[in-house]
C-alpha positions in Angstrom: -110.7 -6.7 27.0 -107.1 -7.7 28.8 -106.8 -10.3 25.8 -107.4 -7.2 23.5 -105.0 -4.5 25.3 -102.2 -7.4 25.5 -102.0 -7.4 21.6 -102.1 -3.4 21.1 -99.1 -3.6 23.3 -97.3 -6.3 21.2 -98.4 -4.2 18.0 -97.3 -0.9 19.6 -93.9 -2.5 20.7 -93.2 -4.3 17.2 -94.1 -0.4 15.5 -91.7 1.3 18.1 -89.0 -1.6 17.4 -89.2 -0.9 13.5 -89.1 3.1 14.3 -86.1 2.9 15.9 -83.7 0.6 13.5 -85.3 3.2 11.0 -84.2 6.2 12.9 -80.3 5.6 12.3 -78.0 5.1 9.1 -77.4 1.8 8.4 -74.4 0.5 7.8 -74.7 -3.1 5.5 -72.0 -5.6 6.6 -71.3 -5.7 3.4 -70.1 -2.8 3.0 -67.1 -3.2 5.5 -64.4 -4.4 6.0 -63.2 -6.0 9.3 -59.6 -5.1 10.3 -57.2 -7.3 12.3 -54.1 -6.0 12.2 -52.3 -2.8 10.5 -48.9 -2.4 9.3 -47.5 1.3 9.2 -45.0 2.4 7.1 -43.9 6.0 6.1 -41.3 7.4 3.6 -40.9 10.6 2.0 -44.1 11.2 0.4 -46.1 9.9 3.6 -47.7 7.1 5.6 -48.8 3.8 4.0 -51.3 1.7 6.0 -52.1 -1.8 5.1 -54.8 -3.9 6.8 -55.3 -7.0 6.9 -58.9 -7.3 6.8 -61.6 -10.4 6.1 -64.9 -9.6 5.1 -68.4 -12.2 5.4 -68.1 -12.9 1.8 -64.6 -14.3 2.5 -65.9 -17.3 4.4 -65.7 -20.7 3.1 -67.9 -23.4 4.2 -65.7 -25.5 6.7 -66.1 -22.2 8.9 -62.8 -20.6 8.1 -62.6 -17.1 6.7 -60.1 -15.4 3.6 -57.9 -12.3 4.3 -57.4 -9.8 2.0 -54.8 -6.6 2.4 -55.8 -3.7 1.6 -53.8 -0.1 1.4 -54.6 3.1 1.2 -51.9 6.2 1.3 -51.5 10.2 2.5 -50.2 12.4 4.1 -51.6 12.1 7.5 -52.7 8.5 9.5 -56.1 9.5 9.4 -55.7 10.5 5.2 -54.0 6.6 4.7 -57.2 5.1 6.8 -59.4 7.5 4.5 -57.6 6.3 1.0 -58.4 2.5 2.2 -62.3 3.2 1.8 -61.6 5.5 -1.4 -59.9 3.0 -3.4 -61.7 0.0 -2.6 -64.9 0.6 -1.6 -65.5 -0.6 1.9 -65.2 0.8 5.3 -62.5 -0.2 7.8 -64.0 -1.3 10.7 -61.2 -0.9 13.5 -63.0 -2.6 16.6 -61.9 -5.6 15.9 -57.7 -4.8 15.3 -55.2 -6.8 17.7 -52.1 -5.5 16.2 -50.6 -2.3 14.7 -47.0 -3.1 13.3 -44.6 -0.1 12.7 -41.8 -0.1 9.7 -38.5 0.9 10.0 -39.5 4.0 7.9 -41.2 4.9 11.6 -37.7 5.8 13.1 -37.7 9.4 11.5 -41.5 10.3 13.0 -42.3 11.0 16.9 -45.0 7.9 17.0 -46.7 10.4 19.4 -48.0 12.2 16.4 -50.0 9.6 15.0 -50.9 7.0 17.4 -53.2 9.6 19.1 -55.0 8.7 16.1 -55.8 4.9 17.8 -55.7 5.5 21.4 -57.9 8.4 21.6 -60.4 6.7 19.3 -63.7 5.2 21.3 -63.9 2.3 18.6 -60.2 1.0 19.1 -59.4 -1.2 21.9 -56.7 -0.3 24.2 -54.9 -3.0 24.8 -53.8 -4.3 20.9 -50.5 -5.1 20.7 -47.9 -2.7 19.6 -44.8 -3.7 17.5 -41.8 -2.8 15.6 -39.9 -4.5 12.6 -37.0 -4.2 10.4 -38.1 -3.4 6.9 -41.4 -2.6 5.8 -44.1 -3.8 7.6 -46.3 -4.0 4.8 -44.1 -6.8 3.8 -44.5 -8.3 6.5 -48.2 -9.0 6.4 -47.2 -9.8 2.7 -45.7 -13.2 4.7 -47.4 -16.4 6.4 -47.1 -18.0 9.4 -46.5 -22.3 8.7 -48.7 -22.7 11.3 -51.3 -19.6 11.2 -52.6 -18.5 7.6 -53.3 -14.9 9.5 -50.9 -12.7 9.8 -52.2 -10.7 12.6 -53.0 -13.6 14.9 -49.5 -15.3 14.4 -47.9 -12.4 15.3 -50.1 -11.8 18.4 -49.7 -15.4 19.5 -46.0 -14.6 19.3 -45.4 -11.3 20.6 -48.2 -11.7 23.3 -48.9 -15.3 24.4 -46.0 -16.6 23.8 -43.5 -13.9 25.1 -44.1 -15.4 28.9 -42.3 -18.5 27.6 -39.6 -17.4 25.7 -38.4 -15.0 28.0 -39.8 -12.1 26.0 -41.8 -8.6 26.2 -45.0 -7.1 25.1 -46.4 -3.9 25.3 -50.0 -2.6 23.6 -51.3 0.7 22.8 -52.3 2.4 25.8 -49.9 1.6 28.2 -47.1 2.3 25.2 -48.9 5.4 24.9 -49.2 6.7 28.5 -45.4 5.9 29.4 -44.4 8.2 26.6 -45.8 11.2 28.7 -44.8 10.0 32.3 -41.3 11.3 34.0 -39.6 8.7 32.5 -40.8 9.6 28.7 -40.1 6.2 27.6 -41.2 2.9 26.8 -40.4 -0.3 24.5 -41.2 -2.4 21.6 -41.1 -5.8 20.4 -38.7 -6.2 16.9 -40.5 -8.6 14.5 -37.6 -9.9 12.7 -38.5 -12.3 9.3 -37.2 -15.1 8.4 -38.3 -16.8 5.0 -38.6 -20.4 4.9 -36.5 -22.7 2.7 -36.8 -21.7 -1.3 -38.4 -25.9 -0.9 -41.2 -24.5 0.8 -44.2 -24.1 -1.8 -46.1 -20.2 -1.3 -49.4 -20.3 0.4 -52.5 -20.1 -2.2 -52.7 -16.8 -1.7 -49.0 -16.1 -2.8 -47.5 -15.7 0.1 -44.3 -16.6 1.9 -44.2 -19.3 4.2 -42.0 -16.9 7.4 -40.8 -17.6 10.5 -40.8 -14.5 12.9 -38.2 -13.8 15.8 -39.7 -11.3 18.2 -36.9 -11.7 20.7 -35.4 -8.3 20.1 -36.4 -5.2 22.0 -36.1 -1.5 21.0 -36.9 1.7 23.0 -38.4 5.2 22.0 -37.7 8.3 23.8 -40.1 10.9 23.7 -42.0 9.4 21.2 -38.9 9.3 19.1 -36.9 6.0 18.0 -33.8 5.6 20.3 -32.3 2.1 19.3 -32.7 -1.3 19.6 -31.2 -3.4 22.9 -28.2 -5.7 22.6 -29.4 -9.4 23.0 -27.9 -9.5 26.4 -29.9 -6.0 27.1 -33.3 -7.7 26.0 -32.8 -10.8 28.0 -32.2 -8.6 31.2 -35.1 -6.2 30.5 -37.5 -9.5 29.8 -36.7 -10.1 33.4 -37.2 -7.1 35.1 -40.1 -5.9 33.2 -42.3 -8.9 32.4 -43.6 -10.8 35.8 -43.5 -14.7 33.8 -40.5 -14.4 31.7 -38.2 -17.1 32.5 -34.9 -17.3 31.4 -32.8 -20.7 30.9 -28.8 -21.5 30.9 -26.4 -23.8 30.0 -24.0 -24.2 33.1 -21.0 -27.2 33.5 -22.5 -29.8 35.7 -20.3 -32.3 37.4 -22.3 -35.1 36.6 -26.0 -36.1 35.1 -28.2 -38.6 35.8 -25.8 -41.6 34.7 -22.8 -39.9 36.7 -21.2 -38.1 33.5 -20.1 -35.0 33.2 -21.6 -33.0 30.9 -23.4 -29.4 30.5 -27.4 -28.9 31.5 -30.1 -26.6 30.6 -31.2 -25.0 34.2 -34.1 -22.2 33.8 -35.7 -20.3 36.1 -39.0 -21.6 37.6 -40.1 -18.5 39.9 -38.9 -15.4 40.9 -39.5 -12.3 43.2 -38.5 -9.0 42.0 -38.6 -5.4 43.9 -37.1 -2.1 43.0 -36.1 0.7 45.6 -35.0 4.5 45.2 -33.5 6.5 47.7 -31.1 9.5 47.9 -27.6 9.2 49.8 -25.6 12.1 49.8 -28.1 13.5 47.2 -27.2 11.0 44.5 -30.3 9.2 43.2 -29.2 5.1 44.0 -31.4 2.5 42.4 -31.8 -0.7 44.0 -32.7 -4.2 42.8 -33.1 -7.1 44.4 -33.8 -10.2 42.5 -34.8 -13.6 43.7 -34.9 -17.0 41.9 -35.4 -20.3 42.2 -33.7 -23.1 39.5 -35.3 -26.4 38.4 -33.6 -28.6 35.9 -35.3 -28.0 32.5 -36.5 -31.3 31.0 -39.0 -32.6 27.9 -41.8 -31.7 30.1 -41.0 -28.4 31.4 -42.9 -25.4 30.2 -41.2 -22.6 30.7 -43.4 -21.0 33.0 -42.9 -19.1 36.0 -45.1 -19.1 39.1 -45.3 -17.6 42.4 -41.9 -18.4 44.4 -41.7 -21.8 44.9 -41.2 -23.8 48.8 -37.6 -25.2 49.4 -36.8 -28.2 48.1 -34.3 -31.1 47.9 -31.9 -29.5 45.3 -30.8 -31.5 42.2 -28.3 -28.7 40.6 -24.8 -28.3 42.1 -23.6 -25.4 43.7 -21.0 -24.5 41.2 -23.7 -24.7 38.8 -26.2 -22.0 40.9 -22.8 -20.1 41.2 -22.6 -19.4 37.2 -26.8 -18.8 36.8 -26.2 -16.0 39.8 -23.1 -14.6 38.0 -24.6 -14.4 34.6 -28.2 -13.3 36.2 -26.4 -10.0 37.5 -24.5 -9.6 33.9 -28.2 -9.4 32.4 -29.4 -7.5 34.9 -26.7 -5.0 34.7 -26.5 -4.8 30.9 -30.4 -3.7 30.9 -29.9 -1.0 33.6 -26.6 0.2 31.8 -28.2 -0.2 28.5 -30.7 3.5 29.8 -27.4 5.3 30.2 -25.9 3.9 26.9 -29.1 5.3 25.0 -30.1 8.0 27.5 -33.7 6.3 27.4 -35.2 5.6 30.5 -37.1 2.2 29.4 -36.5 0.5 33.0 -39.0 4.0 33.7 -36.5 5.0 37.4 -38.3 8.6 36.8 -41.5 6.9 37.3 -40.4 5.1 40.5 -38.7 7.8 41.8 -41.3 10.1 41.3 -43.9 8.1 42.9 -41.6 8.0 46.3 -40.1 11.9 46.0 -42.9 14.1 44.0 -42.1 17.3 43.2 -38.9 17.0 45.0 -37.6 14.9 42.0 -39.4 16.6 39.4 -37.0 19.5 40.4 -34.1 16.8 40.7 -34.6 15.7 36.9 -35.5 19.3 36.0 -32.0 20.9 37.6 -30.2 17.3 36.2 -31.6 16.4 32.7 -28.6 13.6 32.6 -30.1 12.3 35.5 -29.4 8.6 34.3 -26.1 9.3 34.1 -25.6 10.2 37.6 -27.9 7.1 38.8 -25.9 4.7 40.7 -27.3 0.9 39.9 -27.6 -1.3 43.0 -28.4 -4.6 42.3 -28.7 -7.6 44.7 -28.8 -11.3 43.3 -30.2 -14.3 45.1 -30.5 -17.6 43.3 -31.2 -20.8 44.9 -32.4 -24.8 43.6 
């Protein structure tokens, strides 16, 4: 009888199993079409999204896969996305997506219009990497990477991996998204800037352009809305503020090298220690920095990277040198403090701080002073050592 019971059960299971992947819609593979990056552009007569997508019957056999882009166009984000699926059949699957891209063309909207689209959406990741570039961005994912036939992952290996050792910034969706609605009411971008190879270079299969990107550049938005893009000196600063392993490196005089000549070096930073204080002194807001490095000769082996602060060591850079890295360390750091007054965008978020510390006493401050910035006096504090 037990022998009996135990295969009604398997038979009852297997019929319940069948029920159930009968009870929903099915949705062939197929018949999608998986997304891994978006460029959005807009002009006059609307948004223009482009995906970059790959579908199953892209793959070849030495396990690699084909991207396609596909575009669809309206009046609305969620019309563009809509028009993808209308003119070529398949269904953008968004889960997958690492990067959205925005085109200059983006400058005229409030991003906070559409990108509610993405972030309040359960099937799109939070963190995907968020972007700006000069041009249109369709054209960018028109491009190739020499080294990455994907578009999308190139530009998230730069933008994201790669920004800790070039002394760059990142910032993805939700936290782009949430800074745009906290007391400071602004946040920043990366700038993809392309750069086509030599006219030598032969196109991809696919047709298209062998690029280099530079994602270097940083611009800010205000309120949702476009408020410029940071000087290089500005970037450099904010890279080392904002993001904890950005390093920075510098050429400084040297009075001798190795075989006792004189000569200039490369000298970057190998670890750091940053803290930020607000306070009030005779009710005008004061913003304090102080910032704390350590140096290390940069040779063919070094990596860039920056760890936790270092133990003292038998120094190999002379003092004048460590005198011009802490002189040109403040001149970053004050050009990406000034650089909130010059655009009247407060990307280095001091609202936030200061909120945090003061409540609703500053929430009255900025309210009764909406030139706060301006009135913000900059206190930084600069300690570099070998």
């Amino acid at each position: 009888m037990k022998k009996f019971a135990g295969k009604i059960l398997l038979f009852l299971a297997v019929c319940l199993s069948l029920w159930l992947a009968n009870s929903y819609t099915r949705n062939e593979l197929a018949d999608r079409a998986v997304v891994l990056g978006l460029a959005i552009d807009k002009d006059q007569s609307g948004f223009e999204v482009t995906a970059e997508v790959v579908a199953p019957s892209g793959q070849d056999q030495s396990g690699g896969a084909d991207t396609k882009l596909l575009s669809g166009k309206g009046k609305t984000i969620e019309e563009a996305v809509g028009d993808i699926h209308r003119v070529s059949g398949k269904d953008p699957s968004l889960a997958q997506t690492g990067i959205i891209l925005m085109g200059e063309g983006i400058k005229e909207v409030n991003v906070l219009s559409f990108l509610g689209y993405f972030t309040f959406s359960d099937a799109f990741k939070d963190d995907v990497v968020v972007a700006f570039c000069e041009g249109k961005a369709k054209d960018v994912f028109e491009s190739a990477s020499p080294v990455e036939q994907i578009v999308s992952f190139a530009l998230q290996d730069i933008i994201k991996t790669a920004s800790d050792k070039t002394g760059g910034v990142n910032n993805y969706l939700q936290k782009f998204a949430e800074n745009q609605i906290s007391p400071s009411s602004a946040s920043y971008l990366s700038v993809v800037k392309k750069k086509e190879e030599s006219a030598s270079q032969d196109e991809k299969g696919d047709g298209k352009k062998p690029s280099l990107y530079d994602c270097s550049s940083v611009c800010v938005f205000n309120k949702g809305q476009y408020a410029g893009e940071l000087d290089e000196m500005q970037s450099k600063g904010f890279a080392l503020l904002s993001n904890p392993s950005a390093y920075a490196s510098f050429v400084v005089n040297s009075s001798s090298n190795e075989f006792g000549v004189e000569s200039e070096i490369t000298v970057g930073i190998a670890s750091k220690k940053i803290s930020f204080e607000t306070l009030f002194e005779d009710g005008v807001p004061v913003f304090k920095v102080e910032f704390e490095a350590k140096l290390k000769r940069q040779r063919t082996d070094a990596s860039g990277d920056v760890v936790n602060f270092l133990p003292e060591s038998d120094g190999e850079i002379s003092k004048d040198a460590v005198s011009q890295i802490s002189a040109e360390t403040q001149k970053l750091i004050l050009a990406a403090l000034n650089g909130c007054k010059e655009r009247n965008c407060d990307y280095m978020n001091i609202a936030d701080l200061f909120f945090k510390k003061f409540g609703n006493s500053w929430t009255q401050y900025a309210k009764n002073n909406p030139d706060y910035l301006n009135k913000v006096v900059f206190e930084p504090k600069i300690k570099v050592s070998d």
